[in-house]
C-alpha positions as CSV (number, residue, x, y, z in Angstrom):
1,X,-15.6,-1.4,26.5
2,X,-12.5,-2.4,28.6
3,X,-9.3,-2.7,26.2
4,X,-9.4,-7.0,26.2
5,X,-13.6,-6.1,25.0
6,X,-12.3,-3.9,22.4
7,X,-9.8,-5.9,20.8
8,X,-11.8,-9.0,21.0
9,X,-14.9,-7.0,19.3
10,X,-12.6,-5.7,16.3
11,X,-10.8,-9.3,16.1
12,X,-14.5,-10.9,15.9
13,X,-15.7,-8.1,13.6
14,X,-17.4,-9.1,10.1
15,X,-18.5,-6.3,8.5
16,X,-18.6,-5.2,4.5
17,X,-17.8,-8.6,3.5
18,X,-14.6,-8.2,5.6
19,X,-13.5,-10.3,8.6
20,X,-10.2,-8.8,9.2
21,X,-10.8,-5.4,11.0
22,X,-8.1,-4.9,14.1
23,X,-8.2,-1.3,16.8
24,X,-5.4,1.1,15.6
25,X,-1.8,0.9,16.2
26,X,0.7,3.0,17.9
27,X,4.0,3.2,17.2
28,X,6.2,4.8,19.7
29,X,9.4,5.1,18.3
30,X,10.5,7.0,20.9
31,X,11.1,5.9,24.8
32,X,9.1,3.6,26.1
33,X,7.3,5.4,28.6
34,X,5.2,8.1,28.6
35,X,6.9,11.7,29.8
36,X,4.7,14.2,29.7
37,X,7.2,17.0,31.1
38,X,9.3,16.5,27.5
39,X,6.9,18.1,25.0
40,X,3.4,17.2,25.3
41,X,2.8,20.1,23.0
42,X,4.8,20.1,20.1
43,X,3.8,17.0,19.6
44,X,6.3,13.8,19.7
45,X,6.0,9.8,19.4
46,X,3.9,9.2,21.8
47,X,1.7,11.3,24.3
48,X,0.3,15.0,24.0
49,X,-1.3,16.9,21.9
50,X,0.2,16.6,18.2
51,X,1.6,13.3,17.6
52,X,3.5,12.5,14.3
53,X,0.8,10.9,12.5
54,X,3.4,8.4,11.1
55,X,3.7,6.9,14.5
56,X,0.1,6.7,15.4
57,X,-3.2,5.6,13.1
58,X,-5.4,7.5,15.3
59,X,-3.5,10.7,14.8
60,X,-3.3,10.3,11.6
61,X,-6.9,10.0,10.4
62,X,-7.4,13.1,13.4
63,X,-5.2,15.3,10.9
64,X,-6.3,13.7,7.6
65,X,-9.7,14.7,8.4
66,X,-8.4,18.2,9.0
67,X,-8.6,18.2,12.9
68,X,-6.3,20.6,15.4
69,X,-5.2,19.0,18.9
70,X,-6.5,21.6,21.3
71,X,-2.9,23.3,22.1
72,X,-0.7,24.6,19.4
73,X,3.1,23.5,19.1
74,X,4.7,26.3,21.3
75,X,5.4,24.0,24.5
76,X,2.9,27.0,26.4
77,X,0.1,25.5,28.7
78,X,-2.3,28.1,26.6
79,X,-4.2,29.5,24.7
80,X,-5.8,26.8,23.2
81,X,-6.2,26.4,19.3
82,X,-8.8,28.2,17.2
83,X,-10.8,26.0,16.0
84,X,-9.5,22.7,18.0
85,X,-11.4,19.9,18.3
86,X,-13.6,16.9,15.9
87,X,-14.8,19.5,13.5
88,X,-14.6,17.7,10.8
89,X,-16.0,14.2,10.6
90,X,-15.4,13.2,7.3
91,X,-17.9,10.3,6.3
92,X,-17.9,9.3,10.1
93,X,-21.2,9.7,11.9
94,X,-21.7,9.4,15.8
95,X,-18.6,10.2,16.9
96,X,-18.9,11.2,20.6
97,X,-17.1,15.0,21.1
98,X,-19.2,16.8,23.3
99,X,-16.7,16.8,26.3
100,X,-17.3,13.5,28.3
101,X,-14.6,10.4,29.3
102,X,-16.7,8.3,26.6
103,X,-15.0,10.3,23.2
104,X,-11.1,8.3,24.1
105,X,-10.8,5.3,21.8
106,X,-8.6,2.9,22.3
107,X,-5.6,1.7,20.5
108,X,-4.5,-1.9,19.8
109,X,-1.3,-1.4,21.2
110,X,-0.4,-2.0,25.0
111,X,1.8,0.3,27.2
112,X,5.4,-1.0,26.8
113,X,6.7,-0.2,30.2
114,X,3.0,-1.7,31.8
115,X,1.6,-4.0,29.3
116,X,-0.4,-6.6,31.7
117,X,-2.3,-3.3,32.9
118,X,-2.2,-0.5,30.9
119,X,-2.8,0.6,26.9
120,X,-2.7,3.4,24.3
121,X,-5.5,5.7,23.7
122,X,-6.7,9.2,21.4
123,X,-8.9,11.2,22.5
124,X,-10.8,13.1,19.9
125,X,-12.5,15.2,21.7
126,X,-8.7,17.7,22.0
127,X,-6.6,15.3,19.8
128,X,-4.3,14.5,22.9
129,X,-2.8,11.0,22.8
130,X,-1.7,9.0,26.4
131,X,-2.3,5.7,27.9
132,X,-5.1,4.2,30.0
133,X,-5.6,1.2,32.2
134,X,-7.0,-1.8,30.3
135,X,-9.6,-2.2,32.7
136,X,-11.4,1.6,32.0
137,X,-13.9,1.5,29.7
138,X,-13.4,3.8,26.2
139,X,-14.7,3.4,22.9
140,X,-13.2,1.3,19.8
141,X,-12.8,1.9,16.4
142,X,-12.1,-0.4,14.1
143,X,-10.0,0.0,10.8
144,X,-8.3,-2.5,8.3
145,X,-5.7,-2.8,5.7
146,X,-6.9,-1.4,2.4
147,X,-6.7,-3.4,-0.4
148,X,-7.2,-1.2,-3.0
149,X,-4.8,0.6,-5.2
150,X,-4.8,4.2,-5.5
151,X,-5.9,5.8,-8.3
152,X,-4.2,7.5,-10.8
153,X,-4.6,11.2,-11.4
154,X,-5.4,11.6,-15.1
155,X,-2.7,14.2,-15.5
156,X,0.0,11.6,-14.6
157,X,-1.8,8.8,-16.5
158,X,-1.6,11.3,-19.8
159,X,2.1,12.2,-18.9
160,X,2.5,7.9,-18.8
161,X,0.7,7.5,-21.6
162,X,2.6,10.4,-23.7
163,X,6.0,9.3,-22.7
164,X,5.1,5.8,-23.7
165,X,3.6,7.1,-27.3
166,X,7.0,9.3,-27.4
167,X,9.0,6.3,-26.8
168,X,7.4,3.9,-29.2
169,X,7.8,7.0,-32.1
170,X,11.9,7.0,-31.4
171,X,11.8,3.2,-31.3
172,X,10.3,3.5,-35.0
173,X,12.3,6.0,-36.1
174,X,15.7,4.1,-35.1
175,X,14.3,1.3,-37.4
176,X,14.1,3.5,-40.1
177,X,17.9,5.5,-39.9
């Protein structure tokens, strides 16, 4: 899909019960622009392999899923990673990775410096972050906003519970003195 085919299919999307899916941000807290000659190994705020994942959703779920960008963070063109790559899927199925232009995925945010022509994408397939012309054609994925709360380990729900209980027994015992 072009980027304004993208969007528009996650904005339209009802699935689960749930009508408010959107494509994945990015959040370049760094320059506007893209400058590839500045680190696009180490990772940064925007493009190259090994983005913060706080600034990008894509990224994130890349290195939550326990992915490597294909270049380690030594600013050397080379050697590649062992074991780079989508290797680990997690519970997502059909996720292209076998080399081709089709396994980038577009982001929902546009290009600052270009935004009437160009917007962010991740490509999976190497875990390299840049931007794209709206008018290419890439994939989408589309997330939402949980809505549920985490869950609490039961080790911190017996330490709650216990300090509670021990609360409640010096609460007693002032009554008595």
């Amino acid at each position: 899909m072009t980027w304004a085919a993208a969007d528009a299919w996650a904005a339209g999307l009802s699935y689960g019960g749930f009508n408010d899916w959107r494509l994945p941000a990015t959040f370049n807290s760094g320059p506007a622009s893209c400058d590839y000659n500045n680190g696009i190994f180490h990772g940064g705020t925007a493009c190259g392999y090994n983005i913060d994942p706080a600034t990008s959703e894509l990224a994130s779920l890349y290195a939550e899923l326990g992915n490597k960008a294909r270049y380690a963070t030594n600013d050397i063109y080379g050697p590649e990673q062992a074991g780079w790559g989508f290797a680990h899927a997690g519970p997502f199925v059909n996720v292209p990775t076998d080399g081709s232009p089709t396994n980038t995925y577009w982001s929902g945010t546009e290009y600052e410096p270009r935004p009437d022509s160009y917007a962010w994408i991740f490509r999976v397939q190497d875990g390299l972050q840049s931007y794209e012309g709206k008018q290419d054609t890439n994939f989408a994925w589309a997330l939402r906003d949980g809505d549920v709360a985490p869950v609490p380990l039961p080790a911190a729900a017996w330490l709650l519970l216990s300090g509670l209980g021990g609360l409640g027994f010096l609460g007693r015992r002032r009554k008595a003195a």
